[in-house]
C-alpha positions in Angstrom: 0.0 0.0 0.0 2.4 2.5 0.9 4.8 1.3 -2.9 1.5 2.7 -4.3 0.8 5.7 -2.4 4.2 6.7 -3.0 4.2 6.2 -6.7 1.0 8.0 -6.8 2.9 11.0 -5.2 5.0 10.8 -8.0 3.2 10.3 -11.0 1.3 13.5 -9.1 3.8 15.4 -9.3 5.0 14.7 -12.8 1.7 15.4 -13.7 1.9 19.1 -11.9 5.4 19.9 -13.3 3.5 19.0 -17.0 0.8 21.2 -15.9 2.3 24.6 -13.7 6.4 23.8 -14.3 8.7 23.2 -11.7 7.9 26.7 -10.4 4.7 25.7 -9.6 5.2 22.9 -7.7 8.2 24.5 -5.8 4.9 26.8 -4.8 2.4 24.2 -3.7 5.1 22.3 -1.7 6.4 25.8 0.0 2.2 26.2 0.9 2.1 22.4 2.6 5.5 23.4 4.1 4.0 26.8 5.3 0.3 25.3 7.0 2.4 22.5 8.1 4.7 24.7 10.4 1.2 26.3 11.5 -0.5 23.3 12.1 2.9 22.2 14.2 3.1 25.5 16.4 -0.8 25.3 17.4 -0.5 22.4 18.4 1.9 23.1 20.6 0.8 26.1 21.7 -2.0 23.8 23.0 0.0 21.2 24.8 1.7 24.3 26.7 -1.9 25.6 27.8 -2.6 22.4 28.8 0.6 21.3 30.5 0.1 24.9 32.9 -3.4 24.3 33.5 -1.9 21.2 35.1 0.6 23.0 36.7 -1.8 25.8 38.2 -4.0 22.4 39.0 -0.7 21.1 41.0 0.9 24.7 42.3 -3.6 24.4 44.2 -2.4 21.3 45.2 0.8 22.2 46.6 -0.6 25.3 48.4 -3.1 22.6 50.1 -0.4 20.6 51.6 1.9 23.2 52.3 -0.6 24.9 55.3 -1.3 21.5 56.6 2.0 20.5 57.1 2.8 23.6 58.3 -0.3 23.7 61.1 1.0 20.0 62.0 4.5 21.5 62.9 3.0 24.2 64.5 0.8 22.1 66.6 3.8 19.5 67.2 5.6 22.2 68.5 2.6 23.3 70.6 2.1 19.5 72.0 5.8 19.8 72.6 5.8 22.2 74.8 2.8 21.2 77.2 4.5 18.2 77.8 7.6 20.0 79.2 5.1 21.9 81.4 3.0 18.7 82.4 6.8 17.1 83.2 7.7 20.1 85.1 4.3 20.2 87.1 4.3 16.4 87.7 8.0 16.7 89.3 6.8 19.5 91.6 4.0 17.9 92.5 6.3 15.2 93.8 9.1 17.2 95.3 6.2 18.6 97.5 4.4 15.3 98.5 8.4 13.9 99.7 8.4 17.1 101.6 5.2 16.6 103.6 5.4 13.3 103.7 9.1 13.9 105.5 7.5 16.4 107.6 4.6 14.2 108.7 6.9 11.0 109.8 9.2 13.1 111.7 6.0 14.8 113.6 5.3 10.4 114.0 8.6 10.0 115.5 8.1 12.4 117.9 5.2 11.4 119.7 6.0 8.0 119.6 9.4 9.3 121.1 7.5 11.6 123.7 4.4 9.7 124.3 0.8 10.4 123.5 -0.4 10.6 126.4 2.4 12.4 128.0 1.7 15.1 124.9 -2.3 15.6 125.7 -1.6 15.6 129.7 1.3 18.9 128.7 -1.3 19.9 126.7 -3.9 19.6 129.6 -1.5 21.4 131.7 -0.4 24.5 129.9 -3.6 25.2 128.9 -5.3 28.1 131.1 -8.8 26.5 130.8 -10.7 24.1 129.2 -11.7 25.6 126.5 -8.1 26.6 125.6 -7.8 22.3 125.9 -10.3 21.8 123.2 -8.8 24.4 120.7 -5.5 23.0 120.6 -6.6 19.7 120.4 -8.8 20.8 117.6 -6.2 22.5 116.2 -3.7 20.0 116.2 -6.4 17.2 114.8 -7.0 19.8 112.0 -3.6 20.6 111.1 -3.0 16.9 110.9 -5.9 16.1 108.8 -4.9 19.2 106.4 -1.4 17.3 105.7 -3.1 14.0 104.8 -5.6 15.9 102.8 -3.0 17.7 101.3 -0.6 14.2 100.7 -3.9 13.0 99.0 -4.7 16.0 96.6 -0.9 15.9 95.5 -1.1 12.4 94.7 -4.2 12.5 92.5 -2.6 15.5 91.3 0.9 13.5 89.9 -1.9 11.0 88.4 -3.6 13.3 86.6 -1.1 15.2 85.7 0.7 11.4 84.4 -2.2 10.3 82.5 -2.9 13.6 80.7 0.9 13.6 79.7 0.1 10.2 78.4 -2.9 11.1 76.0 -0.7 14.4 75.2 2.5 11.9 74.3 -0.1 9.6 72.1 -1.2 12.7 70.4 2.1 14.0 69.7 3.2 10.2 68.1 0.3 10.9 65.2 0.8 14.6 64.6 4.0 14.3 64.3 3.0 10.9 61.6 0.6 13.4 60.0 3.8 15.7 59.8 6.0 13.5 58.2 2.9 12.6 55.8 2.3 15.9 54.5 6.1 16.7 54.2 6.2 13.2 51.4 2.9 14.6 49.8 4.7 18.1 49.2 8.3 16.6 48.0 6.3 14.7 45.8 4.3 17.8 44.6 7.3 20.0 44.0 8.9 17.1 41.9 6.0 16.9 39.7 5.7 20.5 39.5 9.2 21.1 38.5 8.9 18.1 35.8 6.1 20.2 34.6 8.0 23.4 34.4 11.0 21.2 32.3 7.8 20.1 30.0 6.8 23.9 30.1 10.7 25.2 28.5 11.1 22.0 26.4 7.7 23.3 24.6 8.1 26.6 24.6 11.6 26.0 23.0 10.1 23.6 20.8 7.5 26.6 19.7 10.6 29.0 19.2 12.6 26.2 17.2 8.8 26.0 15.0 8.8 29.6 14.4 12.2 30.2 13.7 12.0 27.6 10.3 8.9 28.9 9.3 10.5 32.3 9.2 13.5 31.1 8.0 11.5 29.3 4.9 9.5 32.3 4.5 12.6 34.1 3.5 13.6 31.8 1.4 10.8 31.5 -0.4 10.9 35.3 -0.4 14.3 34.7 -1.9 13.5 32.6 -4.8 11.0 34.7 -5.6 13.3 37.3 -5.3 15.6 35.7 -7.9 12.9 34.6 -10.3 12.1 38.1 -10.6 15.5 39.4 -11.2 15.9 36.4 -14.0 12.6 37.5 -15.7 14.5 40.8 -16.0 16.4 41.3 -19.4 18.7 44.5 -17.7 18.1 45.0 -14.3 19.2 48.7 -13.9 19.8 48.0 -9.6 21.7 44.9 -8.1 19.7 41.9 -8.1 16.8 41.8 -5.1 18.4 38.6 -4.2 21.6 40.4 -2.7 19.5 43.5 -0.9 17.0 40.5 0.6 20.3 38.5 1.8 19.4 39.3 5.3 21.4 36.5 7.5 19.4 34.1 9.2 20.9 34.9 12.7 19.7 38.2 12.6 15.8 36.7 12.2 16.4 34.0 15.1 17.3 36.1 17.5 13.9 37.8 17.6 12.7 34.6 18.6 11.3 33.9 22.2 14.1 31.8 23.4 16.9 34.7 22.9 14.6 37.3 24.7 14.0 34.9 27.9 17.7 34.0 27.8 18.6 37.5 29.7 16.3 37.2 32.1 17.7 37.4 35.3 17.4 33.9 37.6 17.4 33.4 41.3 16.3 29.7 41.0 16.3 28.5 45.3 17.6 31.5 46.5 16.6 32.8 49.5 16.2 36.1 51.1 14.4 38.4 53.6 11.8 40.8 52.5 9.0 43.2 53.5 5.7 41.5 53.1 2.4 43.1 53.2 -1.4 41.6 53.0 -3.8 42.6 50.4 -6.9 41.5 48.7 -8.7 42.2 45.3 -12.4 41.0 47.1 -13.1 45.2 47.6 -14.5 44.2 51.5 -12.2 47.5 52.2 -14.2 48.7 49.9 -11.3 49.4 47.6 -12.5 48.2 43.9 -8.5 47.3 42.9 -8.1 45.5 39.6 -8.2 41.2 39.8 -6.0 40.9 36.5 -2.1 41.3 37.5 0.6 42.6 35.0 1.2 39.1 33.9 -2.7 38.8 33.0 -3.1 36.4 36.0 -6.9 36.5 37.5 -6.5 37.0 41.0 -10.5 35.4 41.0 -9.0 32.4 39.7 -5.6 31.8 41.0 -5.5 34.1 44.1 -1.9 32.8 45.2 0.1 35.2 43.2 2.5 37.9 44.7 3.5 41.7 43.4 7.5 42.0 43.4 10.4 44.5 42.1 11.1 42.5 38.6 14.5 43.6 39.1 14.9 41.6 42.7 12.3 39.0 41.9 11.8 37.8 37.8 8.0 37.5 37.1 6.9 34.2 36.8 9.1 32.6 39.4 7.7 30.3 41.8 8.2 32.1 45.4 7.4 30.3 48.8 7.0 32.0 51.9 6.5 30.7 55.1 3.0 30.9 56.6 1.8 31.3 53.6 2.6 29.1 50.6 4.0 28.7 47.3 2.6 31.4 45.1 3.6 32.8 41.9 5.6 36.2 41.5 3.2 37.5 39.1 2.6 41.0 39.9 4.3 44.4 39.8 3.2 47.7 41.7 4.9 51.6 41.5 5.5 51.1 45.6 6.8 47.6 45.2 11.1 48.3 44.8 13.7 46.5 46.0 13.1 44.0 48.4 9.3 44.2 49.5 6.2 42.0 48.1 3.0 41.9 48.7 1.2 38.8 49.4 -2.6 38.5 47.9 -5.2 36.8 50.0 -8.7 35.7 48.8 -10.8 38.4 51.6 -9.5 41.3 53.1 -10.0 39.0 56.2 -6.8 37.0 55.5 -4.8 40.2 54.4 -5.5 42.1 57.7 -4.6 39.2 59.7 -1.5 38.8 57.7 -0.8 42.4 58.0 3.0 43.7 57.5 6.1 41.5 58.7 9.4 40.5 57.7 10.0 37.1 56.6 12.5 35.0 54.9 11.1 33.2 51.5 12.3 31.1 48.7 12.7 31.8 44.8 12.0 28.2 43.7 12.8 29.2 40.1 
């Protein structure tokens, strides 16, 4: 099948060089050439569109995981720290049971030492009265009951205190699990976003490698043309158009999108401490600021985008800040120089809480 197809293509083309000349089918193939380029650069065009909706799909993603891990640690670190309190309580609690408990044997060993009765019959007799008796016997039963009371109390205390470090302990073991969980889930996100960022410059390149043949076989085309003309000329009274038209190919590739990005300035993981502020597009303030940032990002749509000096931060880059996530630095503003970036929140809510502080963040790339 494909022996015949193929001498169809030929016969085909005898048949057109019979019918136009070899001009004309130098024409029709240039044309297929031409709409094939096209065809090619749509098409990628579309894979590109498609390969960062899944990367603004995954960047959602990211964002998710990166706040839970994030309150895990935080509440790690709180569980942490009751436990050192609960420790520190349970060990006072003890040193001060031992102390009355000391206190109490060695008020034991003295009236076995002295004698009961020989204590009440002192008592009897360095009382002025009677009624003076019954106080201080009522006042030693009650001071004696107090420190058993007080034994008891501690001791329930140290078990409370032991069991309640126990749940706290148990608690700890899965947040910290949780942790650890949500740490894999984000490694893995940021590996599959940066594969998609590779996919992202291997298209666009391809793109730029597209455009740069078709323009290079528009000129020649434009060329041949160019010479055809000059040959259909008995006395051409100017230098041929071929030599005016010889523009080098160089000069035509380097308009091409690959050559612009390529001084771009990159900052790919470095870090650095900036100035960040809250903000909002919701107009609760009731502000009515644009939603469409200078990179033609809708703020509606993909609200995790942050406003930074181009010259510090390169639009487009991937920018994580603690507390906060992974956004993208899509946004410029006249205040916004040197090393300051505002942060933008889905409700004026968010951006009030967040207010103004100094953090250190992450240019991812």
């Amino acid at each position: 099948m494909k022996k015949q197809m193929k001498k169809f293509a030929v016969i085909l083309a005898i048949f057109t060089v019979g019918i136009f000349g070899t001009s004309g089918v130098k024409r029709v193939l240039a044309e297929d050439s031409k709409t094939n380029y096209d065809a090619q650069i749509k098409a990628a065009q579309d894979k590109a569109d498609g390969i960062q909706a899944a990367l603004n799909t995954t960047l959602e993603s990211v964002n998710q995981v990166y706040q839970k891990a994030y309150a895990s640690k935080q509440a790690v670190s709180t569980g942490q720290a009751k436990i050192t309190k609960i420790t520190a309580d349970i060990a006072a609690a003890k040193k001060e049971m031992q102390e009355r408990k000391t206190v109490m044997g060695q008020q034991m060993r003295d009236i076995q030492v002295d004698n009961v009765q020989s204590d009440f019959v002192s008592l009897i007799i360095s009382s002025k009265n009677f009624s003076e008796v019954i106080t201080r016997v009522a006042s030693l039963t009650t001071y004696r009951k107090m420190q058993n009371e007080k034994v008891t109390a501690l001791a329930k205390t140290e078990t409370d205190l032991a069991t309640l470090k126990m749940q706290l302990e148990t608690e700890q073991t899965q947040l910290k699990a949780n942790q650890e969980k949500y740490e894999t889930q984000y490694a893995d996100l940021q590996s599959q976003m940066a594969t998609l960022k590779t996919q992202i410059a291997d298209n666009q390149a391809q793109i730029t490698a597209l455009s740069n043949s078709k323009a290079a076989e528009a000129k020649r085309q434009a060329d041949e043309a160019a010479r055809a003309a000059a040959e259909a000329t008995p006395e051409p009274k100017a230098e041929p158009v071929s030599k005016t038209a010889d523009v080098p190919l160089a000069e035509t590739s380097n308009t091409g999108t690959a050559d612009n990005t390529s001084n771009a300035p990159t900052t790919s993981g470095k870090s650095m401490t900036v100035s960040t502020t809250g903000y909002s597009s919701d107009g609760a303030d009731g502000m009515t600021p644009g939603h469409v940032t200078a990179t033609g990002i809708d703020l509606w749509v993909n609200p995790m985008c942050v406003a930074v000096d181009p010259s510090v931060i390169p639009l487009g880059s991937m920018v994580e800040v603690p507390g906060y996530g992974i956004a993208i630095a899509g946004d410029t503003g006249g205040a916004i120089k040197g090393y300051k970036v505002d942060l933008h929140f889905k409700t004026t809510k968010e951006a009030i809480v967040w207010g103004r502080r100094s953090v250190t963040i992450n240019v991812l790339g």
